[in-house]
C-alpha positions as CSV (number, residue, x, y, z in Angstrom):
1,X,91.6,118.9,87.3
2,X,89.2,119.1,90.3
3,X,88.8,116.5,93.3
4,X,85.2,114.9,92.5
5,X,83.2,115.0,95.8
6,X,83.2,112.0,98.3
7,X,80.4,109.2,97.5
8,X,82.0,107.0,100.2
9,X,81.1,107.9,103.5
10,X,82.5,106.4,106.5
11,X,81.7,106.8,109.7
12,X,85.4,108.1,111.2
13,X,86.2,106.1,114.6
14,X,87.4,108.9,117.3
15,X,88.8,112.9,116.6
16,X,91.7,113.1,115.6
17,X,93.7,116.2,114.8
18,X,92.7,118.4,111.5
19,X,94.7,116.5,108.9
20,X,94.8,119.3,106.7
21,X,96.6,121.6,109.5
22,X,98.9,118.6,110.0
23,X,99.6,117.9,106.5
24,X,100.7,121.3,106.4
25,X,102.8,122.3,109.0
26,X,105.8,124.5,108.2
27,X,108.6,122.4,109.3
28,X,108.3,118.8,106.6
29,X,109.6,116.5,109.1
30,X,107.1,117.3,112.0
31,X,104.4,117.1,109.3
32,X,105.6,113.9,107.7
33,X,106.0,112.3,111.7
34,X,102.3,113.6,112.6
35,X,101.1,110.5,113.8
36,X,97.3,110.0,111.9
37,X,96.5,108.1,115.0
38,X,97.9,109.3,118.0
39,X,98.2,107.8,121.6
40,X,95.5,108.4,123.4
41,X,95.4,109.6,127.6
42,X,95.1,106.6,130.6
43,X,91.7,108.9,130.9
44,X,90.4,108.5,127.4
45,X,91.3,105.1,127.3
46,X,88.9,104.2,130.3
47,X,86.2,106.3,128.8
48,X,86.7,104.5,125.7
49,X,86.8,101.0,126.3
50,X,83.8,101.7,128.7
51,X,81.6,102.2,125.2
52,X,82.3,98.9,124.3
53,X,79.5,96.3,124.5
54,X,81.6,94.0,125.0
55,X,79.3,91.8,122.8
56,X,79.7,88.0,121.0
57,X,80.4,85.0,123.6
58,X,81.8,81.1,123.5
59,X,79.3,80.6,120.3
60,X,78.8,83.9,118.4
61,X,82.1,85.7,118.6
62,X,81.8,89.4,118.7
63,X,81.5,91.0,115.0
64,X,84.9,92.6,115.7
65,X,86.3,89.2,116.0
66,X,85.4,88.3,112.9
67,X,86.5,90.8,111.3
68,X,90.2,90.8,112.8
69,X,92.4,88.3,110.8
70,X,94.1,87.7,113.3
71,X,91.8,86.7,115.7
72,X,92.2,89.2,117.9
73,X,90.2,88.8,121.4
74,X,88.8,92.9,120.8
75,X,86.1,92.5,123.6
76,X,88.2,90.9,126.1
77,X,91.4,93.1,126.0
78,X,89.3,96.1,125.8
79,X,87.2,94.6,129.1
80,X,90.5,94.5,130.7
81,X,91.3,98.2,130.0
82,X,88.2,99.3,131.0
83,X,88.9,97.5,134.6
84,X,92.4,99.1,134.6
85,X,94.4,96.2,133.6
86,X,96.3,97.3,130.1
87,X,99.0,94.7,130.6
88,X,96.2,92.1,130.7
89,X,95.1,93.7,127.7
90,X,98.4,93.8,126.0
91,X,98.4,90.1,127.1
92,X,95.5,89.3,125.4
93,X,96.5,90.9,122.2
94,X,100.0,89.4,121.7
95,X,98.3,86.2,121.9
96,X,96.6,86.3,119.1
97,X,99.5,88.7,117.1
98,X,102.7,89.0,118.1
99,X,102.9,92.2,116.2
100,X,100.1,93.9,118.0
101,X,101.3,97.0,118.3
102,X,102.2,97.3,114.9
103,X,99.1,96.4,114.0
104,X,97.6,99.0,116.6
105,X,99.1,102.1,114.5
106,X,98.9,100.6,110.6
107,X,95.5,98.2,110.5
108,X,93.0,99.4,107.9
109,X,91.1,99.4,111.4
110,X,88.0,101.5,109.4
111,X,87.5,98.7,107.2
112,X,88.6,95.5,109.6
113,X,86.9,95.9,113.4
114,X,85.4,98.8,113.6
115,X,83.6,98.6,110.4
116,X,82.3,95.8,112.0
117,X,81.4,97.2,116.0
118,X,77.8,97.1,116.6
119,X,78.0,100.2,117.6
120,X,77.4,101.6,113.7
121,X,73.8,99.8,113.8
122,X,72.9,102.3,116.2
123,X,74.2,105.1,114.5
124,X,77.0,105.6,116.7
125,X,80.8,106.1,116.2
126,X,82.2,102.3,116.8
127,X,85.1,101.7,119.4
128,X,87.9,103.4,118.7
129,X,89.3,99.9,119.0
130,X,92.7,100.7,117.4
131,X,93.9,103.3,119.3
132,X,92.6,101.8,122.7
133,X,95.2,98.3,121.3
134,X,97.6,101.1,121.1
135,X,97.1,102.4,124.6
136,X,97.4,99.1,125.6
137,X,100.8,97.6,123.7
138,X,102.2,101.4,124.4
139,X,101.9,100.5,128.5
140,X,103.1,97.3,128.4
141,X,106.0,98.1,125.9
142,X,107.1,101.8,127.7
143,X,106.8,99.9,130.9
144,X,109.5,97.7,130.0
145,X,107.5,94.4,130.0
146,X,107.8,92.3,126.8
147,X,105.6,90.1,127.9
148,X,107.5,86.9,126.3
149,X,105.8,83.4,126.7
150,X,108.2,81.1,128.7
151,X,110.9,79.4,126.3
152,X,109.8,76.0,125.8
153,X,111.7,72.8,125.4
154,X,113.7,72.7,122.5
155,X,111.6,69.6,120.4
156,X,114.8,68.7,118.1
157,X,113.8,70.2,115.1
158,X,114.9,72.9,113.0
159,X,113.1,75.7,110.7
160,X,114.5,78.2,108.5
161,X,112.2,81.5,108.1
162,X,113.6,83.6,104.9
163,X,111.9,87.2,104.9
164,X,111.8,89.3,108.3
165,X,108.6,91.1,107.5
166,X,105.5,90.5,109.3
167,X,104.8,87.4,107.9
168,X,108.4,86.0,108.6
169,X,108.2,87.6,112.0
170,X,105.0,85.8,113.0
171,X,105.8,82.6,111.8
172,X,109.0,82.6,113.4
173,X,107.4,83.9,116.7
174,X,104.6,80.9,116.5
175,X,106.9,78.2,115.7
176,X,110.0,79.6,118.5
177,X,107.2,79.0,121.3
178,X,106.1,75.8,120.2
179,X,109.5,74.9,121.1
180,X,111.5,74.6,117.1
181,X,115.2,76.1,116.7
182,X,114.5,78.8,114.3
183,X,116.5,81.1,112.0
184,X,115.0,84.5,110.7
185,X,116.9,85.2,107.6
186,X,117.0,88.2,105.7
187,X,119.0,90.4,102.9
188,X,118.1,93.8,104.9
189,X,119.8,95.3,108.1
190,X,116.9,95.3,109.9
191,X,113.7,93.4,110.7
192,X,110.3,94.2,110.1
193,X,110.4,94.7,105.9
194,X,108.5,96.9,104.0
195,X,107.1,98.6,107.6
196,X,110.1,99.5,108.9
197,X,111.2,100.7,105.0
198,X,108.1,101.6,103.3
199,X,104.9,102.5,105.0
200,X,103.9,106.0,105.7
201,X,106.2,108.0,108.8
202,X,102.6,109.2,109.6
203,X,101.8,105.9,110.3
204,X,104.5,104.7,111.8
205,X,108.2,105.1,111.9
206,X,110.2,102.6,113.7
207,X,108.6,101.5,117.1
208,X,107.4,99.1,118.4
209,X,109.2,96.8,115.4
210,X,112.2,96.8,117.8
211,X,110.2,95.5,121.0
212,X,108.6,92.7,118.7
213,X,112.0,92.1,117.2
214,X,113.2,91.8,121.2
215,X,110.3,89.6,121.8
216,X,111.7,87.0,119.0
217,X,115.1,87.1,120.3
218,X,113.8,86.3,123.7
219,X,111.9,83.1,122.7
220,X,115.9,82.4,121.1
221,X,115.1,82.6,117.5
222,X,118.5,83.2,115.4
223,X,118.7,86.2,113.3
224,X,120.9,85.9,110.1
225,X,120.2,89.5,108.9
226,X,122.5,91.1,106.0
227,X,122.4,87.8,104.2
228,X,121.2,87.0,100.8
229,X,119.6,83.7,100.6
230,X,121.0,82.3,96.9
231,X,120.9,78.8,95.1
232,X,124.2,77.6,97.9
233,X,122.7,79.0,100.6
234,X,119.0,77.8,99.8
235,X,120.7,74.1,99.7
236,X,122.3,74.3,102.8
237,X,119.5,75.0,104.6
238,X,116.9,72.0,102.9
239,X,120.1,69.6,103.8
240,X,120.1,71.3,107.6
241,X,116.2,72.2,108.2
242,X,112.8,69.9,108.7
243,X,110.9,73.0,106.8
244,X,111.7,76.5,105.0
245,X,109.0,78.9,105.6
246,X,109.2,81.7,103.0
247,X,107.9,85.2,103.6
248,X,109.4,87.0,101.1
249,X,107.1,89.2,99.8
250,X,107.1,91.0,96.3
251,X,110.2,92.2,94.7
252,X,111.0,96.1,93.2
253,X,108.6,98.6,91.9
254,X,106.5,97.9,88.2
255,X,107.1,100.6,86.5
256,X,104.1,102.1,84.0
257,X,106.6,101.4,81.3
258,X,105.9,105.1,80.0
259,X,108.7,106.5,77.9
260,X,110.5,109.4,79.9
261,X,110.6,107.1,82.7
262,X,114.0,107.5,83.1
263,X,113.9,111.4,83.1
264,X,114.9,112.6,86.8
265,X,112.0,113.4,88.5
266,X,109.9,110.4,87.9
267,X,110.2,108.2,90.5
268,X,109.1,104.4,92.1
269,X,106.4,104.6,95.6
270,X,108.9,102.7,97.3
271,X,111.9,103.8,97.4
272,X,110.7,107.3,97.8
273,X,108.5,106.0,101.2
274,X,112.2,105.1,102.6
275,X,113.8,108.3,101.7
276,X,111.3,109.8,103.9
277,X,111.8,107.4,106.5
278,X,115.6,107.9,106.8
279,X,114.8,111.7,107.2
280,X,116.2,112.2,104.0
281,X,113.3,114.6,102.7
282,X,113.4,114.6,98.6
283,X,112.4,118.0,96.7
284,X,109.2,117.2,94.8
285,X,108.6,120.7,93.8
286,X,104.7,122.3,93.6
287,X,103.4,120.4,90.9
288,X,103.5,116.3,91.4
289,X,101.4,113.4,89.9
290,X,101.1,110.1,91.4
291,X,100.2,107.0,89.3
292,X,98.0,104.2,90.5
293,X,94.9,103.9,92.8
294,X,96.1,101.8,95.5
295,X,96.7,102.7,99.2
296,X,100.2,103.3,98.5
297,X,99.1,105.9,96.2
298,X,97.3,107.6,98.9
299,X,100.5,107.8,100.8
300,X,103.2,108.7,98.7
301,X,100.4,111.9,97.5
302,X,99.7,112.3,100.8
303,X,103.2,112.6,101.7
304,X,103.7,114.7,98.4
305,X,101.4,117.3,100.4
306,X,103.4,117.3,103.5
307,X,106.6,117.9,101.5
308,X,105.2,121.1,100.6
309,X,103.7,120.4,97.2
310,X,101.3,122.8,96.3
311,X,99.2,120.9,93.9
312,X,99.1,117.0,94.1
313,X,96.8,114.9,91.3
314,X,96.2,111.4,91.5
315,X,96.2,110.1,88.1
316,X,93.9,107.0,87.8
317,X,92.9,105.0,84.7
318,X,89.6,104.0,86.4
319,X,87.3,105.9,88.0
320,X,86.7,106.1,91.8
321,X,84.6,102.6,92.2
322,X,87.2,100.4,90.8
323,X,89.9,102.4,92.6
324,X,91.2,99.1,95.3
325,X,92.5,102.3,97.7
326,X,90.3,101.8,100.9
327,X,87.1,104.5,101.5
328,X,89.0,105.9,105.0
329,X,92.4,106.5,103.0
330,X,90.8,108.1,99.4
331,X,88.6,110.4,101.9
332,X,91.6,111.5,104.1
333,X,93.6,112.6,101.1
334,X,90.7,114.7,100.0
335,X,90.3,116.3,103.0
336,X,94.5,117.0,103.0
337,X,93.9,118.6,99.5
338,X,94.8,115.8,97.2
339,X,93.2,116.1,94.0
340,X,92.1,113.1,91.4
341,X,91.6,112.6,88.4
342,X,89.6,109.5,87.2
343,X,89.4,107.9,84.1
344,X,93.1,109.0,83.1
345,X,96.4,107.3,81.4
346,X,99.8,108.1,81.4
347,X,101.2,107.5,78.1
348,X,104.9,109.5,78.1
349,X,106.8,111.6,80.7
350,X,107.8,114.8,78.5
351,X,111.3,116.7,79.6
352,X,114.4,118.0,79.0
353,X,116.6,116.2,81.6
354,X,113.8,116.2,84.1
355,X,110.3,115.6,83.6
356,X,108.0,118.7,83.0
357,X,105.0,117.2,81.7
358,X,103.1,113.9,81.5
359,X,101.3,113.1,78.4
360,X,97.9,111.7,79.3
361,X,94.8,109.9,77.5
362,X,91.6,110.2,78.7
363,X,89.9,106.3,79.3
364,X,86.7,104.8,79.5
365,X,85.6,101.9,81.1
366,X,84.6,98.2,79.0
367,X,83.9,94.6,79.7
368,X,85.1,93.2,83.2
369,X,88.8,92.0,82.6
370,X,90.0,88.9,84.9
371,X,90.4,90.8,88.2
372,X,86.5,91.3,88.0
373,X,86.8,95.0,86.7
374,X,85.8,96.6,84.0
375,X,89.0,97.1,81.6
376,X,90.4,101.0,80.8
377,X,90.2,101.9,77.0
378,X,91.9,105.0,75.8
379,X,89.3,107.4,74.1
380,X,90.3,108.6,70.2
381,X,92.0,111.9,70.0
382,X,91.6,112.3,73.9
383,X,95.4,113.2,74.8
384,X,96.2,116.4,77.1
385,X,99.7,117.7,78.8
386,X,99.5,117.8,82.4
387,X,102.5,120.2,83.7
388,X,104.7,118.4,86.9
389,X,107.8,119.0,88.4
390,X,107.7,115.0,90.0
391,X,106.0,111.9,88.8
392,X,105.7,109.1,91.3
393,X,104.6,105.7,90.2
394,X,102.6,103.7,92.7
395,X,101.4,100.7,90.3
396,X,102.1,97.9,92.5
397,X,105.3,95.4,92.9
398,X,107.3,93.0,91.1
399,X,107.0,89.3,91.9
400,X,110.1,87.6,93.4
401,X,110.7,85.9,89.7
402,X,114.4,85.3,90.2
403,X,114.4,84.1,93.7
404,X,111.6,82.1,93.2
405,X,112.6,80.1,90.4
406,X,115.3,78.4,92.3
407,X,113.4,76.8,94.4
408,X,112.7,73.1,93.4
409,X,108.8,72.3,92.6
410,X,107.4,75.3,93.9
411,X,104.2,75.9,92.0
412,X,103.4,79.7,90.8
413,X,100.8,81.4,89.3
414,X,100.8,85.0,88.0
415,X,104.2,85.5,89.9
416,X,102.8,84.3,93.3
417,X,103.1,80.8,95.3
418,X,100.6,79.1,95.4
419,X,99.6,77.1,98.6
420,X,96.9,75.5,101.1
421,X,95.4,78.1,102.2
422,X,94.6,75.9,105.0
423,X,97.7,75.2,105.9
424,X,100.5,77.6,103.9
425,X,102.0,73.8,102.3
426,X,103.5,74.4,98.9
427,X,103.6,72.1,96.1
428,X,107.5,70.9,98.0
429,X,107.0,69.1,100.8
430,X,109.7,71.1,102.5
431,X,108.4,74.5,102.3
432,X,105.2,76.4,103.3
433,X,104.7,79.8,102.5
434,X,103.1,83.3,103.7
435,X,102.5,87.0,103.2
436,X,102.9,89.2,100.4
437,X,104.2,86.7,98.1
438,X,101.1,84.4,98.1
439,X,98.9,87.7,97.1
440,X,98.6,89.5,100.7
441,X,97.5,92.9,101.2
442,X,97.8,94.3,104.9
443,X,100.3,93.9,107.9
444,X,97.4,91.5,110.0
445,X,97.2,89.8,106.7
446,X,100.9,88.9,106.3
447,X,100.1,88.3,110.4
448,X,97.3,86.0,109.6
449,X,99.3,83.9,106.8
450,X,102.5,84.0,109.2
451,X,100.1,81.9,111.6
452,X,98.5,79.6,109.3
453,X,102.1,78.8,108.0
454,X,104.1,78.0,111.5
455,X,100.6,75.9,112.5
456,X,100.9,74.1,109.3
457,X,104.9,73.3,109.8
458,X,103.7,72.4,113.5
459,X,100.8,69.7,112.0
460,X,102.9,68.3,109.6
461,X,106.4,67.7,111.5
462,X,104.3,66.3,114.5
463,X,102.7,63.4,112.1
């Protein structure tokens, strides 16, 4: 099975080191930790924001603007860099998201703000606006400055935020400096959810989630971390809280429901990101296949490279224009070596205590289903063996089903909450909603939603 060649071009944003020497550097760790987009000089910086054309004004925001959704001020801070003033920028940029420089290292920056620079009309590179947010969060942060708002007035009113992913952490944020008593509540050690667990080491590992975290427990919100929010729990805080914003995101791993899947060797995207994040390096072998098309599926085969596979396949049941990874991500993993192949179906894991081969069917593409593509059909008498030593299955998430269905009157569809968009209001009065739970599917999404949902809480406890 052969990569097919690249029929989405992009325009890449700034050099960056050769991501095929990276990818396969001798020692695992340093390859998995090889940031994609480094920090770049105090020099570089200057000389970088000075491209910008600082474009848009009071009544045509700059295209960058638009594109950011969280409203990020991209001309301003990047003015203030090129002046010299990166804790004005930094300023600038918390804002508009208090998880900046999160955002900075993991936005899908390709396809947000710099897809949209002006620069690309004139056939140049765009700002390399994601690094130069970077450059600014990194000064502020390493400098020691957290840059908190001042702690408002306490206004007498209580919310309860369950979820301490981006989402959570943005409401929580929004709401603490409009002066409520918050409580950030979640079942894991640690804030910062599935970026902090689950997103590529390349991307990033840990910091700055703990300066964010810091910036939170400044403003004096309450972290109740460890703590499983059940049906008892869940009642004591509707009888103690004006509002319950959940940011709970999605739940486990689906599976492809393939028989074999329990063989050893076949394993969820998930749970194998955060072994790699704990420096716990797993053994995939030289031979591994990676179900799905989405961007987590670029990571995990990605990271399949680093851990010294020799040959990685991407097994997808459509072909490469339905595939939902972004353009940036599916051409990266080609140029690491990452090989696909389109229009193909796992149907059983084969093995004898661990899996040794997938059986596959080839597919072909029909009418459009309900998600606006056009559905996979398995072809007659198409099945072939495909030799592995590790299957990883990267086929989406779970909805919360179990947690969600105690919750009294909230409405759901297809496993997620619905809500106002305008607003993140549920169908119970008492709780608004946010992130990857109502369908998100980026960091300055859940960001975006975390916002909406605090203003909402804001508009409708101040009536």
């Amino acid at each position: 099975m052969h990569a097919e060649p690249v029929t989405r071009g992009i325009r890449k944003a700034a050099p960056r080191p050769d991501l095929y020497e990276v990818s396969h550097l001798a020692d695992p760790w340093q390859a998995m930790t090889a940031e994609l987009k480094p920090p770049i000089s105090h020099q570089d910086a200057f000389l970088e924001a000075y491209r910008c054309l600082l474009c848009g004004g009071p009544l045509t925001p700059a295209p960058c603007i638009l594109a950011c959704p969280a409203e990020v001020d991209v001309p301003s801070f990047i003015g203030a860099i090129s002046v010299g003033e990166p804790t004005e920028a930094a300023e600038i940029i918390l804002s508009a998201n208090p998880l900046g420089g999160t955002c900075a290292r993991v936005c899908p920056t390709e396809e947000l703000c710099e897809g949209a620079c002006v620069l690309n009309s004139t056939r140049q590179r765009p700002v390399d606006i994601g690094r130069l947010e970077r450059y600014a969060m990194d000064h502020a942060f390493n400098e020691g400055d957290l840059l908190v708002p001042p702690k408002p007035a306490h206004n007498g009113k209580k919310v309860a935020v369950i979820g301490a992913g981006p989402a959570g952490m943005t409401g929580a944020f929004e709401l603490a400096r409009l002066g409520y008593k918050v409580t950030l509540i979640d079942s894991r050690p640690a804030t910062g959810g599935l970026v902090r667990s689950a997103i590529a080491p390349y991307r990033q590992l840990r910091d700055p989630l703990d300066q964010e975290t810091a910036r939170l427990w400044e403003l004096g919100v309450e972290f109740r971390l460890d703590t499983t929010v059940d049906g008892e729990l869940l009642k004591e805080l509707e009888a103690a809280c004006d509002a319950i914003l959940l940011a709970v995101g999605m739940g486990k791993d689906a599976t492809t429901g393939c028989k074999g899947g329990n063989l050893d060797g076949v394993l969820a995207s998930l749970p194998f990101i955060e072994k790699i994040k704990s420096a716990d390096l797993p053994s995939v072998g030289d031979r591994v296949a990676v179900i799905g098309g989405g961007n987590t599926a670029m990571d995990v085969a990605r990271q399949s490279v680093r851990l010294g596979a020799k040959e990685v396949t991407v097994l997808y049941r459509r072909s490469l224009d339905e595939m939902p990874a972004y353009a940036v991500e599916y051409e990266e993993a080609i140029e690491e070596g990452v090989r696909f192949a389109w229009l193909t179906s796992p149907l059983q894991y084969h093995g004898n205590g661990r899996v040794s081969a997938i059986q596959c069917s080839r597919m072909e593409l029909g009418e459009e289903d309900s998600s606006g593509r056009r559905k996979a059909l398995p072809v007659d008498g198409s099945d072939f063996l495909l030799e592995v030593d590790t299957v990883i299955e990267a086929v989406g998430q779970t909805p919360r089903a179990d947690f969600l269905a105690i919750i009294p009157g909230i409405e759901i569809q297809s496993g997620l909450i619905v809500v106002d968009p305008e607003t993140g209001a549920t169908s119970n009065p008492l709780y608004f909603a946010a992130g990857d739970a109502l369908g998100g599917t980026t960091v300055v999404e859940a960001v975006r939603m975390g916002k909406v949902a605090a203003l909402g809480i804001n508009a409708n406890l101040s009536e």
